[in-house]
C-alpha positions in Angstrom: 12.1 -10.0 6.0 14.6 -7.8 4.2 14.6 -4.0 4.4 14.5 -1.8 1.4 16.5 1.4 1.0 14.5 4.4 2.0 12.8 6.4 -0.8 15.1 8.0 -2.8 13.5 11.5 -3.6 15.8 13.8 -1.2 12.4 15.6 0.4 10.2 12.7 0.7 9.2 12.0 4.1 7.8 8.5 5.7 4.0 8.9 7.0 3.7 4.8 7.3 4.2 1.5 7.1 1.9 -1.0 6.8 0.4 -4.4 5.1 -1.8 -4.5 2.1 -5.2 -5.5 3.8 -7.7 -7.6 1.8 -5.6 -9.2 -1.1 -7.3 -12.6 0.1 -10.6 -10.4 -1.6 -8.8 -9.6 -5.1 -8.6 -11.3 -8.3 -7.2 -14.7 -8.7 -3.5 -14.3 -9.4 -3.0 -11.8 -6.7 -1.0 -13.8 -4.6 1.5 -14.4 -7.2 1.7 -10.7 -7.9 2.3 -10.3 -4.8 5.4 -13.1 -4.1 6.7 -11.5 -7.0 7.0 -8.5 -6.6 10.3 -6.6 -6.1 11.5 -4.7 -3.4 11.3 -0.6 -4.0 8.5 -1.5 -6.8 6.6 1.6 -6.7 2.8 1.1 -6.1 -0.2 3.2 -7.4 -2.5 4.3 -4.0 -6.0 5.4 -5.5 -8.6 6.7 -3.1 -12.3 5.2 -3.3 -14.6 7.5 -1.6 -17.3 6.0 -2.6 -16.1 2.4 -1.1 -19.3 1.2 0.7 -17.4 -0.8 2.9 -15.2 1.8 3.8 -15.7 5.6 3.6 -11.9 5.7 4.1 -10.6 3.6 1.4 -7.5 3.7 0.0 -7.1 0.7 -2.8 -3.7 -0.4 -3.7 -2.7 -1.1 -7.3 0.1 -2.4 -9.3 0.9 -2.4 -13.0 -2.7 -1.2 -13.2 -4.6 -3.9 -11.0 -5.9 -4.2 -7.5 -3.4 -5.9 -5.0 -5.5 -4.7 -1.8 -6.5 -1.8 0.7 -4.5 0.0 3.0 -5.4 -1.5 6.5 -8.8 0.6 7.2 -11.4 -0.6 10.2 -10.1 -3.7 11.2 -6.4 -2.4 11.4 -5.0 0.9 13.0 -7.0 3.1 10.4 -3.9 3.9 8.8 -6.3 4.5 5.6 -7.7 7.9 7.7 -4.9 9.6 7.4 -3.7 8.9 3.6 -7.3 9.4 2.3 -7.2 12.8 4.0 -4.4 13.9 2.3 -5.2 12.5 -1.1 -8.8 14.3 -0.7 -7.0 17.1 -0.5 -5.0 16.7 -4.0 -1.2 15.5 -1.8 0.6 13.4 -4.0 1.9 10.3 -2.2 4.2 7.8 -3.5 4.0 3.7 -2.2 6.8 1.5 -2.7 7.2 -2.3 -1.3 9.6 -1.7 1.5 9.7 -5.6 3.1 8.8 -9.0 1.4 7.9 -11.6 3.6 8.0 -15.9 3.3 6.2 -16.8 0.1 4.5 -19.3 1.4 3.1 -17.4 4.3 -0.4 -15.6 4.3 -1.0 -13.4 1.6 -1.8 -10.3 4.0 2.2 -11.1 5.0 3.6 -10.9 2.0 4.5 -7.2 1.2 4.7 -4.4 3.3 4.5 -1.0 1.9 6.2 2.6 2.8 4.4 5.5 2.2 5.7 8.6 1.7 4.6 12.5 1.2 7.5 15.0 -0.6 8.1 18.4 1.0 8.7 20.8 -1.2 
């Protein structure tokens, strides 16, 4: 894996870094999204509160389409903490931070960074 400068805004801070969960779930063509995407690629985090699978949801998108979830149940509820904020109107930025083998499993592929500015 190869590691992507940190974010460039001067008072953005790291909360996480974590996988896209669930891509295996998405539309066909994810997977190639995914090998192809570029590292620092900004991606759009959208909250689903009304996920019934989750209560915690936080869906990953990119260029306007779902990629995945932010690891929620099954992982180390990393979703708790980024739906809290964005329930409470924080604007948080995503960007692909590591790219992993192409052939390997899609939840492999991309790891994200997700960061909060402070004014």
């Amino acid at each position: 894996m190869r590691l992507v400068a940190e974010h460039d805004a001067p008072n953005a801070v790291l909360l996480t870094v974590c996988n896209i969960a669930g891509s295996q779930f998405c539309p066909a063509g994810t997977k190639d999204v995914l090998r192809n995407i570029a590292l620092g690629t900004p991606v759009t985090l959208v909250r689903e509160s009304d996920n019934s699978y989750d209560p915690y949801a936080v869906r990953v998108d990119v260029d306007g389409g779902k990629v995945g979830y932010i690891p929620g149940k099954s992982g180390n509820d990393e979703n708790r903490l980024l739906a809290a904020l964005l329930d409470r109107g924080c604007e948080l930025t995503a960007v692909v931070r590591t790219k992993g083998d192409p052939e390997s499993h899609i939840a492999r592929l991309v790891t994200l960074g997700v960061y909060i500015e402070i004014p």
